[in-house]
C-alpha positions in Angstrom: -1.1 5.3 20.8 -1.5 6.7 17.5 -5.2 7.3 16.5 -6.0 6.4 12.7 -9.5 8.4 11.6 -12.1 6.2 9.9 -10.8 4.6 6.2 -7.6 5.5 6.7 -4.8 3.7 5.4 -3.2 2.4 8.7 -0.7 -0.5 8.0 1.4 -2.5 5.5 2.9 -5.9 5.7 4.8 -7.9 2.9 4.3 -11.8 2.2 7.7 -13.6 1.8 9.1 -17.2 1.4 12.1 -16.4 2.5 11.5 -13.8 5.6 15.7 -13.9 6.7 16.2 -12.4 3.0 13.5 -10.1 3.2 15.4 -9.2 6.6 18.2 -8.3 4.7 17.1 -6.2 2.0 14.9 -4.2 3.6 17.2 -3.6 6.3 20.0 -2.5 3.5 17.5 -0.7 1.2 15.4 1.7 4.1 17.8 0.9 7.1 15.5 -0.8 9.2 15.5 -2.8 12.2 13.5 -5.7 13.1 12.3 -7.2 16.1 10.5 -11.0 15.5 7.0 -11.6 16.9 6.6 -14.0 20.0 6.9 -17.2 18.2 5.1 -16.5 15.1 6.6 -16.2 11.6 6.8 -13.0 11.2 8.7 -9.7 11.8 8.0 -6.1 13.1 9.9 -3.3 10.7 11.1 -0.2 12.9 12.4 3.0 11.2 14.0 5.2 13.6 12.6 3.0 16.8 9.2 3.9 15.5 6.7 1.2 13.5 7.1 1.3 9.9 5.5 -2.2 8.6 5.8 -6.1 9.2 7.7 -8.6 7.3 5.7 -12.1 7.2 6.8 -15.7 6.2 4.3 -17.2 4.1 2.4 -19.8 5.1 1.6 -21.3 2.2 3.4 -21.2 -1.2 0.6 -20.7 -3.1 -0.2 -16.8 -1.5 1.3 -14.1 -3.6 4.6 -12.2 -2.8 3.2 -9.0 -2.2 2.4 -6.0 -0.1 -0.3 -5.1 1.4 -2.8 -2.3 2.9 -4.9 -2.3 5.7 -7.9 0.5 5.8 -8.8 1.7 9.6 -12.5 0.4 11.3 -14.0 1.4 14.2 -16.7 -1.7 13.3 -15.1 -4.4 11.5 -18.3 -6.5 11.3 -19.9 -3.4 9.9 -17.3 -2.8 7.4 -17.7 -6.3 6.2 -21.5 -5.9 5.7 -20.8 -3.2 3.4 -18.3 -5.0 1.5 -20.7 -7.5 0.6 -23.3 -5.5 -0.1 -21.1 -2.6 -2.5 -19.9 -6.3 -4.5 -16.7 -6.7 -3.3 -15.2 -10.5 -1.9 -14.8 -11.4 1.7 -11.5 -13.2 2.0 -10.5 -13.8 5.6 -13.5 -13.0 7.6 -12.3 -11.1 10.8 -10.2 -12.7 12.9 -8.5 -11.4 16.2 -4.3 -11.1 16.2 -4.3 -11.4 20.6 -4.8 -7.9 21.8 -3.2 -6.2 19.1 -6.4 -5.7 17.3 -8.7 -7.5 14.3 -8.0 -8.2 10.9 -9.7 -9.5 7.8 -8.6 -9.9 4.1 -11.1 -8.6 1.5 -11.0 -7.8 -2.4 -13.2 -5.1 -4.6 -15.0 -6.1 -7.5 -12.1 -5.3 -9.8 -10.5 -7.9 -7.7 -8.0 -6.2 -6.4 -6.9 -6.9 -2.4 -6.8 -5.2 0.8 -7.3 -5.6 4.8 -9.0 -4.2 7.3 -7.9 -3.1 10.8 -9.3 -2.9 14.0 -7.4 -1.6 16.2 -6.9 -3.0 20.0 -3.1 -2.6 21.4 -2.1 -1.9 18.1 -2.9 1.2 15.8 -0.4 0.7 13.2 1.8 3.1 11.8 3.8 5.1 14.7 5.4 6.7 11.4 4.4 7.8 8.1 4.9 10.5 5.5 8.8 10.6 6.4 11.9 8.4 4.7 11.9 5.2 5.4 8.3 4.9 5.8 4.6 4.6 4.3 3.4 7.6 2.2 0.7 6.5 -0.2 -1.4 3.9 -1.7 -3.5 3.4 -4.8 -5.5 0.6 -6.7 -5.0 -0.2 -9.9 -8.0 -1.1 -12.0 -9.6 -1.7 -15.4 -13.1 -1.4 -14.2 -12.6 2.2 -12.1 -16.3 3.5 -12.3 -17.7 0.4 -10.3 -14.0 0.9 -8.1 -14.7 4.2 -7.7 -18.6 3.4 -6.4 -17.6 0.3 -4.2 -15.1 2.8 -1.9 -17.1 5.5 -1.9 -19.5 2.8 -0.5 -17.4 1.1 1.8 -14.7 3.6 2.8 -17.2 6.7 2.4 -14.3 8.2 0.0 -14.5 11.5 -2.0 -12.7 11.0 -5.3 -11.2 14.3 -7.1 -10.4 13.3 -11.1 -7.1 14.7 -11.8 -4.7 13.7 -15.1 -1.1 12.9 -14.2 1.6 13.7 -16.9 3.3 11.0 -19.0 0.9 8.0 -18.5 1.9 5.5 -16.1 2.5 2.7 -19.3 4.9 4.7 -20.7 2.5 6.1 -23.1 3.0 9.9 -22.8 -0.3 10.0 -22.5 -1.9 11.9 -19.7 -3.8 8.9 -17.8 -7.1 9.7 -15.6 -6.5 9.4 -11.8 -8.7 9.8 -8.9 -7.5 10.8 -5.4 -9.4 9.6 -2.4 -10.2 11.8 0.6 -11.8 10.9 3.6 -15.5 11.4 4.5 -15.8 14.6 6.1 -13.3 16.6 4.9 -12.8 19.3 1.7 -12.3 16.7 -1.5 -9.0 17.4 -3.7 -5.6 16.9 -3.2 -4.4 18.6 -0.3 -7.0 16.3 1.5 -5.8 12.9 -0.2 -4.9 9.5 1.4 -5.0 7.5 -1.3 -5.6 6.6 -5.3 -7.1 4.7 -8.3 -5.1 4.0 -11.0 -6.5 2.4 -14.4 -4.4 -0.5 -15.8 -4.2 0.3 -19.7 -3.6 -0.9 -22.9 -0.1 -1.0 -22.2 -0.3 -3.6 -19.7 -0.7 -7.4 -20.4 -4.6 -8.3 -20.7 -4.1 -10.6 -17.9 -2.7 -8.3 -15.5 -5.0 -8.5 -12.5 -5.8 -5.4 -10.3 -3.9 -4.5 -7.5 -2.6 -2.3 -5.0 0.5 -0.3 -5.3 2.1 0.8 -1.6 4.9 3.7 -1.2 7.3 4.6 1.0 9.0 8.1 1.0 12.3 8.4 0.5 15.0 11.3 0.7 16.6 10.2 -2.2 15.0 8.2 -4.9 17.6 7.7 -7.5 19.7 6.3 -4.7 17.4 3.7 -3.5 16.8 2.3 -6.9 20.1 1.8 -7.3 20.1 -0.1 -3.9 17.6 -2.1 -4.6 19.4 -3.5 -7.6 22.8 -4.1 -5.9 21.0 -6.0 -3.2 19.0 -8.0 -5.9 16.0 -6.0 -6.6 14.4 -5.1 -10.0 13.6 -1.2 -11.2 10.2 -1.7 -13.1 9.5 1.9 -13.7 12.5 4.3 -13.5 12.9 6.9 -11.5 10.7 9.9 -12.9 9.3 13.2 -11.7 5.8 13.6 -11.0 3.6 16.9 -10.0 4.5 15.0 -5.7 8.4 14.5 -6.4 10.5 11.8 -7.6 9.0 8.2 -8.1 9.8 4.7 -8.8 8.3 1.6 -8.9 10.7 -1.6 -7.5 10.3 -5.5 -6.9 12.0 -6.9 -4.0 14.4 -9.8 -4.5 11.8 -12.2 -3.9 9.2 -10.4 -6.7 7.2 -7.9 -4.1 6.2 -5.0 -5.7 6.3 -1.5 -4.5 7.3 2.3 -5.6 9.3 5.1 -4.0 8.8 8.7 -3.7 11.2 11.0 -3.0 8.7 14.4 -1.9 8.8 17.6 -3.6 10.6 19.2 -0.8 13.1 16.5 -1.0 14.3 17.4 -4.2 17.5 19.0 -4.4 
């Protein structure tokens, strides 16, 4: 069983009303497989017969459509504490999902949402960093310095500042971005498992913060393009960034997520 280190992103699942069609275009769009869970609403996503991500029928209307990231704990109760303590929201407290491990539902003081996992049968990914599967996650804020504080907190995260090209509103702006590293190992990029985004100007006031998943992909361009035919939505076009190719898609059913084609992908 794969071994996830302390704060590390380990697991995404998507919230769906219609999990048959989420079946279908995520099938048609990364070529996976499925196989549903013993008599609960929900469906594991395999890429290559590893683990990828779960697809899960809401269970009440009301919840967003939207993916989400779990964050690795050897303590869950302990990790809790913290978030409590740094200002963020408890959720779900933690609740056990059989032997496969725990899980709670928690949100930052930005308001932006996550989970935690602790893992018991389970570990989560048995894939990542390779098409067709996880890659990368950041938040997206308009309050970053009290972000930034609550994961160092939390998560013991090292943030490196870094400006990205182009401005992610369109803005051509550079825009300030932090990477995340984990605790105990050289801060900067090379080190990175995750980001903070700020939402700006260009962005409705009432966008709330959130968390922006990716998958890697070996052909970017492509897979936009497949998302539309099967009913999707390109919200940011593909465009190269100093990591690859990137876009940002909504499922047929409004979840949000971006691509990214690597660097050593491109042709």
């Amino acid at each position: 069983m794969a071994v996830f280190a302390q704060s590390a992103p380990c697991w995404v699942d998507v919230q769906l009303s219609d999990l048959e069609a989420g079946k279908r275009f995520y099938g048609g769009l990364f070529g996976w497989t499925f196989r549903a869970g013993d008599g609960m609403p929900f469906a594991d996503a395999y890429s290559g017969g590893e683990l990828v991500a779960a697809l899960a029928a809401k269970q009440d209307g009301r919840m967003p459509t939207t993916w989400g990231v779990y964050f690795a704990t050897d303590d869950i109760l302990a990790t809790v504490a913290l978030i409590r303590k740094a200002g963020g929201q408890v959720i779900t407290d933690p609740v056990r999902a059989d032997r496969a491990g725990v899980l709670a539902q928690a949100a930052d003081p930005g308001g932006a949402v996550f989970g935690l996992w602790q893992a018991g049968d389970r570990a989560g990914f048995e894939k990542q960093n390779a098409p067709g599967s996880f890659c990368w996650t950041e938040v997206y804020t308009r309050q970053p310095e009290r972000v930034d504080a609550f994961y160092e907190e939390v998560f013991g995260f090292q943030g490196t500042d870094i400006e990205l090209p182009g401005g992610e509103g369109g803005s051509g702006r550079p825009e300030p971005f932090r990477v995340w590293s984990p605790a105990g190992t050289e801060p900067g990029e090379d080190t990175a498992i995750g980001g903070r985004a700020v939402i700006t100007d260009a962005f409705p006031e009432m966008m709330p913060s959130y968390f922006l998943n990716y998958f890697a992909v070996a052909d970017c361009v492509g897979v936009a393009e497949t998302a539309v035919r099967l009913g999707g939505r390109i919200t940011a076009p593909p465009m190269d960034i100093p990591y690859g190719r990137m876009a940002v898609l909504q499922d047929d059913q409004g979840a949000a997520f971006a691509v990214l084609q690597p660097t050593e992908l491109l042709p």
